[in-house]
N, CA, C and O atoms as a Maestro MAE file, in Angstrom:
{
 s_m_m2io_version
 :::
 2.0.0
}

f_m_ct {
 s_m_title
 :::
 protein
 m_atom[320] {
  # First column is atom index #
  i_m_mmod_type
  r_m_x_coord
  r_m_y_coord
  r_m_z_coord
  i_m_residue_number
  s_m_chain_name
  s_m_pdb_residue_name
  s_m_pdb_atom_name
  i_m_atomic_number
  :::
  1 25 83.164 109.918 186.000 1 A "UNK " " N  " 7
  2 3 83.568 108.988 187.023 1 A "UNK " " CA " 6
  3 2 83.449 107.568 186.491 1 A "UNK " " C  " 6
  4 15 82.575 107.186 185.713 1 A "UNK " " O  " 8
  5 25 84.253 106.965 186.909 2 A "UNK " " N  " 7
  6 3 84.478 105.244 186.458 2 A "UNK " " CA " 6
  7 2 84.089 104.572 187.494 2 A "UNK " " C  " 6
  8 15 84.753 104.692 188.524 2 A "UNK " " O  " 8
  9 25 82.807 103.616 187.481 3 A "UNK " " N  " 7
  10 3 82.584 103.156 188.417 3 A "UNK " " CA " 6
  11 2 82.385 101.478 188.128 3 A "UNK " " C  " 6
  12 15 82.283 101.113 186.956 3 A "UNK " " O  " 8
  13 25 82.344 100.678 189.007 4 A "UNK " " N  " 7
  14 3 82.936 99.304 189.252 4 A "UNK " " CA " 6
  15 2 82.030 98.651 189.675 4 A "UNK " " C  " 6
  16 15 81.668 99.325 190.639 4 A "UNK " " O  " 8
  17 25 81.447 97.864 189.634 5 A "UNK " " N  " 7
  18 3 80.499 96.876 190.650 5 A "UNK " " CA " 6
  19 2 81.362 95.484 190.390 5 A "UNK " " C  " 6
  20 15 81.708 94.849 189.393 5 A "UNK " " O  " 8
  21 25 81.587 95.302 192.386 6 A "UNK " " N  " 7
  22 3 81.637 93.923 192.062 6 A "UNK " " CA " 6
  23 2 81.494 93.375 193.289 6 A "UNK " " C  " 6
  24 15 81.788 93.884 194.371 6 A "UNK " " O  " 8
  25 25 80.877 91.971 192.996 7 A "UNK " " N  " 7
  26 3 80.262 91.552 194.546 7 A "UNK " " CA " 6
  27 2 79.124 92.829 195.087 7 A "UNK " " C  " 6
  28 15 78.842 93.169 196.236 7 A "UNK " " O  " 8
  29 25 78.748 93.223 194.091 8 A "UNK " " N  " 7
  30 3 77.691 94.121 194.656 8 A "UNK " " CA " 6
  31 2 78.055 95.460 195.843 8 A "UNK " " C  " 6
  32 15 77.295 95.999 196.648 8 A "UNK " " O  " 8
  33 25 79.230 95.661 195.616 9 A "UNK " " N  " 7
  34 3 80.518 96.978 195.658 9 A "UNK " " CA " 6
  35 2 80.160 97.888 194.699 9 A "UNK " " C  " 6
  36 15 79.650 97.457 193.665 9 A "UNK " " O  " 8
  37 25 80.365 99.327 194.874 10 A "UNK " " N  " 7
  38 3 80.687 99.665 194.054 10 A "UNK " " CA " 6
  39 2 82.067 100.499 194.246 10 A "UNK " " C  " 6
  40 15 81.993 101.327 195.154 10 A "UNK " " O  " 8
  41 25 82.977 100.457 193.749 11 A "UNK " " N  " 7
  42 3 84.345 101.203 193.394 11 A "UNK " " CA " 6
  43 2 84.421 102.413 192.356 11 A "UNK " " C  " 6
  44 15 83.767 102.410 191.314 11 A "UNK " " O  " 8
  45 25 85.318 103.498 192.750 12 A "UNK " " N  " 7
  46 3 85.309 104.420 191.972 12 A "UNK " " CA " 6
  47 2 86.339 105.675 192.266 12 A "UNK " " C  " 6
  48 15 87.053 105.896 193.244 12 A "UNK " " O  " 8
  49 25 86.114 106.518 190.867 13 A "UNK " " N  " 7
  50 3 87.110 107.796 191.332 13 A "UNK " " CA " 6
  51 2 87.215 108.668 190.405 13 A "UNK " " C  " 6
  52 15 87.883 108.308 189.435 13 A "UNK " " O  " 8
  53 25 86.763 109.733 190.378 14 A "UNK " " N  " 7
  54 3 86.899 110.964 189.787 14 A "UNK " " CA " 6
  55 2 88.317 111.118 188.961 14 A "UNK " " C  " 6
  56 15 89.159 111.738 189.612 14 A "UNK " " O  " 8
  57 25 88.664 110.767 187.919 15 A "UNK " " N  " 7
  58 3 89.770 110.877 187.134 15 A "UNK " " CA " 6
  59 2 89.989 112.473 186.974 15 A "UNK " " C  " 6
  60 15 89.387 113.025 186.053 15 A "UNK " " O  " 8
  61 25 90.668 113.105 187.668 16 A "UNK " " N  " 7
  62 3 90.939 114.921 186.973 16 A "UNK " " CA " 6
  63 2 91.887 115.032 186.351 16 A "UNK " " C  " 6
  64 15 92.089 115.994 185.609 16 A "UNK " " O  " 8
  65 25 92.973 113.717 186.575 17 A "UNK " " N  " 7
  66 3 94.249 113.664 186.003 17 A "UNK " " CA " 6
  67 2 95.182 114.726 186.177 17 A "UNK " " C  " 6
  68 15 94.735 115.838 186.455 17 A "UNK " " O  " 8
  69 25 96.867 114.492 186.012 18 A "UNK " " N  " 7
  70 3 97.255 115.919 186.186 18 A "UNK " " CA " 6
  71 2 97.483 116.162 184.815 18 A "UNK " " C  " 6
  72 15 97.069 115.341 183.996 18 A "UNK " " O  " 8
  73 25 98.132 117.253 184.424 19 A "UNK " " N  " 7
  74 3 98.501 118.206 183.601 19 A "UNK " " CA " 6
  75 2 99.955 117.465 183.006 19 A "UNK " " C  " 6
  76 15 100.969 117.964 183.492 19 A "UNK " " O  " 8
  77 25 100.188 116.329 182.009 20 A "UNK " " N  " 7
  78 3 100.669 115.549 181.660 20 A "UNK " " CA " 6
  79 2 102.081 116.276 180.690 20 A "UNK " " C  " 6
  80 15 103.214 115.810 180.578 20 A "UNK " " O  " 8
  81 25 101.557 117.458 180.127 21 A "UNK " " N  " 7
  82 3 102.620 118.398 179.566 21 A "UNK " " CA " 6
  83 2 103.707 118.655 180.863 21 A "UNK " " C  " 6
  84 15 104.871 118.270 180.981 21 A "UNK " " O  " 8
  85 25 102.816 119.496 181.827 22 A "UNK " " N  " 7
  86 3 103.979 119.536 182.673 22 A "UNK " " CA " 6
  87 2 104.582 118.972 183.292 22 A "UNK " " C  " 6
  88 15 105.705 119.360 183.615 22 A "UNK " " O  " 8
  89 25 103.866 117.397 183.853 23 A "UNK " " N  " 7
  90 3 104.420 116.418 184.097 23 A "UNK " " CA " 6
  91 2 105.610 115.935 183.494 23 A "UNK " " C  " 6
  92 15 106.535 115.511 184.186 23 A "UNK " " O  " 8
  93 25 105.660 115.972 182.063 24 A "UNK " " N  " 7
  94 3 106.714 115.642 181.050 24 A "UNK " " CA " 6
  95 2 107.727 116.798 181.428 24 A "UNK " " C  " 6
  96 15 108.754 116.699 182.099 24 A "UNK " " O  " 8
  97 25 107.212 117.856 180.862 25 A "UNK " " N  " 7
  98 3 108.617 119.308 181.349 25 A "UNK " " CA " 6
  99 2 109.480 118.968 182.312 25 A "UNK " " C  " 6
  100 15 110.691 118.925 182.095 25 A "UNK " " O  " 8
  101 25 108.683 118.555 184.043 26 A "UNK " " N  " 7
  102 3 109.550 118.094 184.631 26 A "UNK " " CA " 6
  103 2 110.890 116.789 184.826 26 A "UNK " " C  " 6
  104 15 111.652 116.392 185.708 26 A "UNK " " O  " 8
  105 25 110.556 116.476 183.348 27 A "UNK " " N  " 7
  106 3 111.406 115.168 183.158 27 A "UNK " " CA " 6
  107 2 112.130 116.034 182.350 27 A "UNK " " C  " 6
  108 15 112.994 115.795 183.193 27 A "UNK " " O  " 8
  109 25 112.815 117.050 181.305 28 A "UNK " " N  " 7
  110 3 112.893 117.827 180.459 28 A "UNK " " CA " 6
  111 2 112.697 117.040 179.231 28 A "UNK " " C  " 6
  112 15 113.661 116.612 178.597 28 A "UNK " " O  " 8
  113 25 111.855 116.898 178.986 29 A "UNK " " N  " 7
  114 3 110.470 116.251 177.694 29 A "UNK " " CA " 6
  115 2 110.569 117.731 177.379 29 A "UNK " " C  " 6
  116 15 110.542 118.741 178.082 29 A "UNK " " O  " 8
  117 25 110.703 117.492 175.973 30 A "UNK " " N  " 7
  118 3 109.326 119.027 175.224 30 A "UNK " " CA " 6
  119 2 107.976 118.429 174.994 30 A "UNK " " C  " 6
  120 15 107.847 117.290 174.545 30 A "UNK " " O  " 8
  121 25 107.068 119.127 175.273 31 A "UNK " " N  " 7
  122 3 105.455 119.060 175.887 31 A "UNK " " CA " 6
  123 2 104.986 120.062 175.456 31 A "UNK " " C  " 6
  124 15 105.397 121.222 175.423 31 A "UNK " " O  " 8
  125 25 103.774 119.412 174.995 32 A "UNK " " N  " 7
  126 3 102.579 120.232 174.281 32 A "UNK " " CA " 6
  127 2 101.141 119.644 174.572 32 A "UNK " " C  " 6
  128 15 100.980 118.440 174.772 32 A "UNK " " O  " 8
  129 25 100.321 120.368 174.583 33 A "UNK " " N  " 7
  130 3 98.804 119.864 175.176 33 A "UNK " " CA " 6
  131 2 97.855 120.174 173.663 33 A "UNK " " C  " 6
  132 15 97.507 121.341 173.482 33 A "UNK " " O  " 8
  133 25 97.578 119.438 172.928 34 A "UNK " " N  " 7
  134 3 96.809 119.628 171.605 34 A "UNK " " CA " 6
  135 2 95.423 119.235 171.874 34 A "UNK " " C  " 6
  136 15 94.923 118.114 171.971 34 A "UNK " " O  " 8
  137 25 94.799 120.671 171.995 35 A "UNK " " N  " 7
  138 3 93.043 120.426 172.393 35 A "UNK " " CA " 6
  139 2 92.461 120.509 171.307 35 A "UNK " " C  " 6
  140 15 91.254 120.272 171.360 35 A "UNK " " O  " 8
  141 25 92.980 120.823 170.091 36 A "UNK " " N  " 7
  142 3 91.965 120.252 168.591 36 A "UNK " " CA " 6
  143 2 92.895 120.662 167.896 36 A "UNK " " C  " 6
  144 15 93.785 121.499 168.045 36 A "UNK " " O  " 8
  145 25 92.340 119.422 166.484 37 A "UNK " " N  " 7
  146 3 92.991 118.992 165.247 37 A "UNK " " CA " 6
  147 2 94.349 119.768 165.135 37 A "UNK " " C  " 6
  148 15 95.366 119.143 165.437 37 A "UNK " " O  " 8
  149 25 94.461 121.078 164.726 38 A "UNK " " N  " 7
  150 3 95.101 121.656 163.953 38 A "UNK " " CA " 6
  151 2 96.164 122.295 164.952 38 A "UNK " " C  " 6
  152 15 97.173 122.841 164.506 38 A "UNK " " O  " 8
  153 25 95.895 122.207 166.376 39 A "UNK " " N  " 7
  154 3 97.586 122.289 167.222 39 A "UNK " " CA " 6
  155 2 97.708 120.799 167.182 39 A "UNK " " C  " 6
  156 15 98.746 120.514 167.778 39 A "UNK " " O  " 8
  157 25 97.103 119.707 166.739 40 A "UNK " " N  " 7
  158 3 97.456 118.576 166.954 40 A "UNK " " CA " 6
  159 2 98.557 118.098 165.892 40 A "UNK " " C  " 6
  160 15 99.563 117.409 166.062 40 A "UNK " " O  " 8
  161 25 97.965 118.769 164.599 41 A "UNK " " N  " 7
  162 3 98.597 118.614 162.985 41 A "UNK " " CA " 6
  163 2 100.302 119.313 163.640 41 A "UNK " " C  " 6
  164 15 101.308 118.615 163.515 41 A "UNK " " O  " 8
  165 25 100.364 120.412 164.158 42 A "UNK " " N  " 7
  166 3 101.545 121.654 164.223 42 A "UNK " " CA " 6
  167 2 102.323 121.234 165.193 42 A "UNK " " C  " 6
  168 15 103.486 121.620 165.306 42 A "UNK " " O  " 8
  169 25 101.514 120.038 166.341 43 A "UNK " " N  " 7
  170 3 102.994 119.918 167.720 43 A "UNK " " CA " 6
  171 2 103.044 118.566 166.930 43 A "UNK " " C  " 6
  172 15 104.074 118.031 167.338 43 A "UNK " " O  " 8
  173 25 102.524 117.832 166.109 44 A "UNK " " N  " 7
  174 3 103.271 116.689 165.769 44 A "UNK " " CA " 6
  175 2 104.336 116.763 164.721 44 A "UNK " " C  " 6
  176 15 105.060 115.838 164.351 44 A "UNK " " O  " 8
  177 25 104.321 118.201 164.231 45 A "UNK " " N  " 7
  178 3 105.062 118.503 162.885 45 A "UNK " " CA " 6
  179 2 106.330 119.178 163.796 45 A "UNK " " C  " 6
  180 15 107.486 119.198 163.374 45 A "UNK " " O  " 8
  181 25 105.923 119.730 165.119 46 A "UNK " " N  " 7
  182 3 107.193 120.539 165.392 46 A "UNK " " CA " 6
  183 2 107.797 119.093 166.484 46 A "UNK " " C  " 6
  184 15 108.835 118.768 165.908 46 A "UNK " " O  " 8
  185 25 107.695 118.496 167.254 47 A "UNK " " N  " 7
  186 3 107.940 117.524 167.965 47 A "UNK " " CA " 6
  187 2 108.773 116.616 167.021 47 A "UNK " " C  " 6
  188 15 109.958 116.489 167.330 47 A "UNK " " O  " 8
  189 25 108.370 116.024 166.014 48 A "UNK " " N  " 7
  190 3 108.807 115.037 164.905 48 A "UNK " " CA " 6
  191 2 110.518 115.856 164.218 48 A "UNK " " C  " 6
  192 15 111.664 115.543 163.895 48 A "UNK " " O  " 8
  193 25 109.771 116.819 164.307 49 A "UNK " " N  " 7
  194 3 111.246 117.592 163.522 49 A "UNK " " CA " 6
  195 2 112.556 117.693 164.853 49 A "UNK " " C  " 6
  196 15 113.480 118.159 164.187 49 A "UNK " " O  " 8
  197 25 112.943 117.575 165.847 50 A "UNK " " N  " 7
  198 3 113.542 117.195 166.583 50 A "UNK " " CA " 6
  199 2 113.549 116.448 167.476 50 A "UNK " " C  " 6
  200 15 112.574 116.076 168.130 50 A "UNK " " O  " 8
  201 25 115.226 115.989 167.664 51 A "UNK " " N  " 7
  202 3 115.241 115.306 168.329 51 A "UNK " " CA " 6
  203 2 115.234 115.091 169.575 51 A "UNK " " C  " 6
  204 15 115.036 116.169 170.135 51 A "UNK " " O  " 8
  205 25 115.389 113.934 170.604 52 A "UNK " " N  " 7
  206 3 114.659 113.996 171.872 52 A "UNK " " CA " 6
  207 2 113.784 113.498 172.130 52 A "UNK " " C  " 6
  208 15 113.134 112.807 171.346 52 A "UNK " " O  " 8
  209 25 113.488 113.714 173.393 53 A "UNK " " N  " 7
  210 3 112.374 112.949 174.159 53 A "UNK " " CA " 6
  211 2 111.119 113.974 174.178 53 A "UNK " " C  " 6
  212 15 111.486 114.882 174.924 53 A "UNK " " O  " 8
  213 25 109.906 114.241 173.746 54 A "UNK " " N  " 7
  214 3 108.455 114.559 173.730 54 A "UNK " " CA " 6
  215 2 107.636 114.387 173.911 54 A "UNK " " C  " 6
  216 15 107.419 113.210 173.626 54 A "UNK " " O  " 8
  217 25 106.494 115.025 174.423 55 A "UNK " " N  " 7
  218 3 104.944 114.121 174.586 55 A "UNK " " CA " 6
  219 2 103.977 115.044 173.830 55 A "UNK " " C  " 6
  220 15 104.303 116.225 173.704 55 A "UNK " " O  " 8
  221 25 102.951 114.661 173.376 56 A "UNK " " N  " 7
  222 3 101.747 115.558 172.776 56 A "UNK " " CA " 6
  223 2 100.541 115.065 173.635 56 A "UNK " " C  " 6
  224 15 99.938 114.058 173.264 56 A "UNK " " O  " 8
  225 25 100.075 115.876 175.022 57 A "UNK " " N  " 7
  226 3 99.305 115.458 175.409 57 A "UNK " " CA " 6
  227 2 97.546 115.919 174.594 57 A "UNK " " C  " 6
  228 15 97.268 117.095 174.358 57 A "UNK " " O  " 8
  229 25 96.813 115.046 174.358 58 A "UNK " " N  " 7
  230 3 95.664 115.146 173.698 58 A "UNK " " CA " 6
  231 2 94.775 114.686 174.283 58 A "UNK " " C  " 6
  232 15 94.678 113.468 174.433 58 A "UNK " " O  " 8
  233 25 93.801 115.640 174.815 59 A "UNK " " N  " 7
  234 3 92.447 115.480 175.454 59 A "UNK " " CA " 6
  235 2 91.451 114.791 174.879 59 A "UNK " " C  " 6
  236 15 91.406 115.122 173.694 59 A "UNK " " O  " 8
  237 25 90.605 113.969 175.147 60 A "UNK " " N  " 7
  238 3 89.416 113.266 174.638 60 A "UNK " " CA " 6
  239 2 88.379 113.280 175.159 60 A "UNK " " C  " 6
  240 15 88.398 113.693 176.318 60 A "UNK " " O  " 8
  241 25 87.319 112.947 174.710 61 A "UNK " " N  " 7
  242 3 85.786 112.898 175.222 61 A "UNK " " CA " 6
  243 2 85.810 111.588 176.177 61 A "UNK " " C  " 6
  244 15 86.667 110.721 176.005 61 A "UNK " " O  " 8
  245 25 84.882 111.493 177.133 62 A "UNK " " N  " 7
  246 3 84.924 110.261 177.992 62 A "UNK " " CA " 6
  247 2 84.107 109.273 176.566 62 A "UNK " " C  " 6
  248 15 83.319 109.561 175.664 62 A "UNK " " O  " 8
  249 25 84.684 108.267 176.924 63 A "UNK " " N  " 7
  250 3 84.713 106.635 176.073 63 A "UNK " " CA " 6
  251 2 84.095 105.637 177.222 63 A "UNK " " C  " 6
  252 15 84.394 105.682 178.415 63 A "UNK " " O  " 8
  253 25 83.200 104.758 176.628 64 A "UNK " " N  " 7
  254 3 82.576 103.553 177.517 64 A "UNK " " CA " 6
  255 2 83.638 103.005 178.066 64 A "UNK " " C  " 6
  256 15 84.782 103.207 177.658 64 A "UNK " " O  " 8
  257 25 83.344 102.277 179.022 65 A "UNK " " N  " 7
  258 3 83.991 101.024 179.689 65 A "UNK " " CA " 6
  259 2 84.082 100.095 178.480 65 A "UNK " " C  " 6
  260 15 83.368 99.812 177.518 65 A "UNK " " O  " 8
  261 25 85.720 99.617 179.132 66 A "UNK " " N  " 7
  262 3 85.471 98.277 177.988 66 A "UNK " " CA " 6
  263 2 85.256 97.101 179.062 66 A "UNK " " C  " 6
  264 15 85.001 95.985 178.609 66 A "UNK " " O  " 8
  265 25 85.331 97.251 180.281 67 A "UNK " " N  " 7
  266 3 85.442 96.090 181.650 67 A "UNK " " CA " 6
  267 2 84.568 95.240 181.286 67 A "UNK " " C  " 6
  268 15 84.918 94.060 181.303 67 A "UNK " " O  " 8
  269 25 83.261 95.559 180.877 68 A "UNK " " N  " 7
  270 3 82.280 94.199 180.476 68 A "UNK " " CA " 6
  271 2 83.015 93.134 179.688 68 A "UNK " " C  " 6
  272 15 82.752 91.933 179.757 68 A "UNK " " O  " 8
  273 25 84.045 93.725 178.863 69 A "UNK " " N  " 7
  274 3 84.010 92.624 178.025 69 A "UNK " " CA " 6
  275 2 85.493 92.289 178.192 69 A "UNK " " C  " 6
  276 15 86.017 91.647 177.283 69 A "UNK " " O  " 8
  277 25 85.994 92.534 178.909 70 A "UNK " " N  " 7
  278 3 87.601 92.267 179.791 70 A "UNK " " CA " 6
  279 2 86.816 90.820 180.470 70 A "UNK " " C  " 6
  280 15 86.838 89.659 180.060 70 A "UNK " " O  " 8
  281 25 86.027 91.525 181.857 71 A "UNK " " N  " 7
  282 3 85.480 90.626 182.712 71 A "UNK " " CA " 6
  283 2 84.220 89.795 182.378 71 A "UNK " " C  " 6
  284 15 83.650 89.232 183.313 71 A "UNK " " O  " 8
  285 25 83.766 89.680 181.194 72 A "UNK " " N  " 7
  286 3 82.987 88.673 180.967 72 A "UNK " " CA " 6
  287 2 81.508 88.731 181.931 72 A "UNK " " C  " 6
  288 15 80.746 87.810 182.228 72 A "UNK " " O  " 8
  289 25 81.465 89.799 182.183 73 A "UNK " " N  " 7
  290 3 80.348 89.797 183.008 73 A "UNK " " CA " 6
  291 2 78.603 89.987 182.382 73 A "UNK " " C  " 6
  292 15 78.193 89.647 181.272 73 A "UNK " " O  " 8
  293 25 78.236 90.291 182.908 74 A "UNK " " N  " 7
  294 3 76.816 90.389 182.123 74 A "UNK " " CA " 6
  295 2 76.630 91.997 182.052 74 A "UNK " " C  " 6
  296 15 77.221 92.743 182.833 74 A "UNK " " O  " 8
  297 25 75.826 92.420 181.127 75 A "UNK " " N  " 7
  298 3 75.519 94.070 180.460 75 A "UNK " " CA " 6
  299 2 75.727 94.215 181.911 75 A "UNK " " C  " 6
  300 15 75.770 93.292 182.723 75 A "UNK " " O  " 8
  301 25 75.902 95.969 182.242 76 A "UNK " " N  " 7
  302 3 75.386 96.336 183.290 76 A "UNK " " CA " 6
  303 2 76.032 96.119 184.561 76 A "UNK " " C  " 6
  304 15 75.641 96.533 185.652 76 A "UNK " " O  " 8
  305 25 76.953 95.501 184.340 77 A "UNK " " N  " 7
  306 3 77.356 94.957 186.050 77 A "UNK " " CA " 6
  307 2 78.582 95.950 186.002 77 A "UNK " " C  " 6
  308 15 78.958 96.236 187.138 77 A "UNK " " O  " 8
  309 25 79.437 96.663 184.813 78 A "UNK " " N  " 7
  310 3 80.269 97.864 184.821 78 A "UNK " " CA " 6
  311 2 79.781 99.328 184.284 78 A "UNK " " C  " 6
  312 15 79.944 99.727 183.131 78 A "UNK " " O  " 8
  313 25 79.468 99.687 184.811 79 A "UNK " " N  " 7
  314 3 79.125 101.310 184.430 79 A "UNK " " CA " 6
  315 2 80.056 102.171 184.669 79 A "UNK " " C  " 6
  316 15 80.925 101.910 185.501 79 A "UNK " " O  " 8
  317 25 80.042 103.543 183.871 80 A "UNK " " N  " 7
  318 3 80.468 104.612 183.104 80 A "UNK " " CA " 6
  319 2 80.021 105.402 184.616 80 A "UNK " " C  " 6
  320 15 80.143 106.621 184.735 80 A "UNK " " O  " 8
  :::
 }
 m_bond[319] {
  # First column is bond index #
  i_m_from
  i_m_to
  i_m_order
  :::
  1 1 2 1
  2 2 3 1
  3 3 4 2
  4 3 5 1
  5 5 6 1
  6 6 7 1
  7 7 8 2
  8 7 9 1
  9 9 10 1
  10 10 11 1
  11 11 12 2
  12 11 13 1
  13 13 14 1
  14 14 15 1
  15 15 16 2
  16 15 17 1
  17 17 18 1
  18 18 19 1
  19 19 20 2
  20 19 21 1
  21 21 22 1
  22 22 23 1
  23 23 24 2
  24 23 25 1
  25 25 26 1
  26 26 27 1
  27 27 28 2
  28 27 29 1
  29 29 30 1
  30 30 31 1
  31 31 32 2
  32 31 33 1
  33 33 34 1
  34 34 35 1
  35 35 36 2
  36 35 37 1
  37 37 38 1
  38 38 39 1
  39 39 40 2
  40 39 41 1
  41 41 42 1
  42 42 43 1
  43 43 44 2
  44 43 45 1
  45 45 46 1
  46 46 47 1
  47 47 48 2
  48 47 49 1
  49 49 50 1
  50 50 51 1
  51 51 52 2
  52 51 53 1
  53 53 54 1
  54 54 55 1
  55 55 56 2
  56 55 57 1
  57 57 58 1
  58 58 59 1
  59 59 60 2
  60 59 61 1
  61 61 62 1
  62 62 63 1
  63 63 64 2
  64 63 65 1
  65 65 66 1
  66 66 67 1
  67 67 68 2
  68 67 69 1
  69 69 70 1
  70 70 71 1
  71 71 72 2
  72 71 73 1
  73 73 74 1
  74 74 75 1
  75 75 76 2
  76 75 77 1
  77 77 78 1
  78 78 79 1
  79 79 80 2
  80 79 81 1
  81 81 82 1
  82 82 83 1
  83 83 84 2
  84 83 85 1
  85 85 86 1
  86 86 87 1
  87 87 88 2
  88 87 89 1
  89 89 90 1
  90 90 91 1
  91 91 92 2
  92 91 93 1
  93 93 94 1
  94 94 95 1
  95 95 96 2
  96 95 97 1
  97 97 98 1
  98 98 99 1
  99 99 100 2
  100 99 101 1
  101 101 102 1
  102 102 103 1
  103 103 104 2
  104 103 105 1
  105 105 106 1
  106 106 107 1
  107 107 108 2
  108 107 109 1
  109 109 110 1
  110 110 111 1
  111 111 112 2
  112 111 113 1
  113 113 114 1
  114 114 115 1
  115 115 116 2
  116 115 117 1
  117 117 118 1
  118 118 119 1
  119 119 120 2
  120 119 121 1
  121 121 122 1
  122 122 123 1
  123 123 124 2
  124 123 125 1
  125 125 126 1
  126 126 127 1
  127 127 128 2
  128 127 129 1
  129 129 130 1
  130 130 131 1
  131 131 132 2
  132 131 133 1
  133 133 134 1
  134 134 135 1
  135 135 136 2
  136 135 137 1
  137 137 138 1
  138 138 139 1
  139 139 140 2
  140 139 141 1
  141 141 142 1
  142 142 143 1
  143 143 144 2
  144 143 145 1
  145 145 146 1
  146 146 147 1
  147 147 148 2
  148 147 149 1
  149 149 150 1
  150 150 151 1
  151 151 152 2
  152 151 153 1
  153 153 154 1
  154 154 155 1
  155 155 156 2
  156 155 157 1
  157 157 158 1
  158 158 159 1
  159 159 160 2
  160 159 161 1
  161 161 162 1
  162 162 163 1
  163 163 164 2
  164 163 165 1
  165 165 166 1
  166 166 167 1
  167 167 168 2
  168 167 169 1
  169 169 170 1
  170 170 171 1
  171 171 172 2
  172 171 173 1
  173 173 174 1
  174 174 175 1
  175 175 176 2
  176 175 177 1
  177 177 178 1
  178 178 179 1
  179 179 180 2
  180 179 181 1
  181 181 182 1
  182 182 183 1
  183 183 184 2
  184 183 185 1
  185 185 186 1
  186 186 187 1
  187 187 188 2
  188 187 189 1
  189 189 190 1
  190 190 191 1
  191 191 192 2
  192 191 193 1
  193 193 194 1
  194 194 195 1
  195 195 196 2
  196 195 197 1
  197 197 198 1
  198 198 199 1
  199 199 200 2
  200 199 201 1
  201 201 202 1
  202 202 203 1
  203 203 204 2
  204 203 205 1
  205 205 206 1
  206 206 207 1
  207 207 208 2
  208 207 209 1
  209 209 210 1
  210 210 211 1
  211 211 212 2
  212 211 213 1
  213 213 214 1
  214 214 215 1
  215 215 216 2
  216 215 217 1
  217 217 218 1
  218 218 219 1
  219 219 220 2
  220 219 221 1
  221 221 222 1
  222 222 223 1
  223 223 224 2
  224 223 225 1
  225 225 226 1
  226 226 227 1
  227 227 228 2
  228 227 229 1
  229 229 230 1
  230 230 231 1
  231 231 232 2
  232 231 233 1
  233 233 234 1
  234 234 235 1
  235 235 236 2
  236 235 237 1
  237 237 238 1
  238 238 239 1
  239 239 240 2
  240 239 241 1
  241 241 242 1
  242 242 243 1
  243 243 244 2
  244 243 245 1
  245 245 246 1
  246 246 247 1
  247 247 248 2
  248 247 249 1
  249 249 250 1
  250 250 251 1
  251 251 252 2
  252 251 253 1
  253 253 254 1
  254 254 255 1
  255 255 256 2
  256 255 257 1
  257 257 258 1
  258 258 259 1
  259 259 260 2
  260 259 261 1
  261 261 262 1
  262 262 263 1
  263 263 264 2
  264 263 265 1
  265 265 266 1
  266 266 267 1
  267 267 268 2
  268 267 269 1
  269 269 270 1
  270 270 271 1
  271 271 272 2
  272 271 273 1
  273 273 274 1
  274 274 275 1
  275 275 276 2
  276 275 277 1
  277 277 278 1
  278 278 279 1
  279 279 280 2
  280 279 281 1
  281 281 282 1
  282 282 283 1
  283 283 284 2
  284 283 285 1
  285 285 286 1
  286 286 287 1
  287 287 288 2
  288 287 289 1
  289 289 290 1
  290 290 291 1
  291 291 292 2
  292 291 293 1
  293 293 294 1
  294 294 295 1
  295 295 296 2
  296 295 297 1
  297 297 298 1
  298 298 299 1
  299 299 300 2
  300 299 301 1
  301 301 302 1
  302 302 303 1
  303 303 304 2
  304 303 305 1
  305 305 306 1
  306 306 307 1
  307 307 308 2
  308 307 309 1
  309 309 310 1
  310 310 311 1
  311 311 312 2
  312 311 313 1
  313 313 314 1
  314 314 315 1
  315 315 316 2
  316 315 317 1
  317 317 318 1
  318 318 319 1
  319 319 320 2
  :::
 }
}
């Protein structure tokens, strides 16, 4: 969850995201979901080799906030 303080608020929201492959399909994108390295190496090798419109959706680990240092605020006033 990404959460916000401001004015002593806090804001927020469960990111579950949708399913961005099929999101694309429905545009007729070719779509692929690469959950480690080596379907990552194979849909960029098969995607690249034709032409068209594609997406390689790729999952990641949650990453800090960068808002502290967007908003200049002091440590702590944006949390993860």
């Amino acid at each position: 969850m990404n959460v916000l303080a401001v004015e002593g608020r806090f804001t927020g929201s469960d990111l579950t995201g949708p399913n961005f492959a099929r999101l694309a399909e429905s545009f007729s994108a070719r779509a692929v979901r690469a959950d480690d390295p080596a379907r990552l190496a194979g849909a960029l090798k098969d995607r690249l080799s034709e032409p068209g419109r594609s997406l390689i959706e790729v999952p990641v680990a949650e990453m800090p906030s960068v808002l502290p240092l967007l908003l200049g605020g002091p440590p702590g006033s944006v949390r993860d």
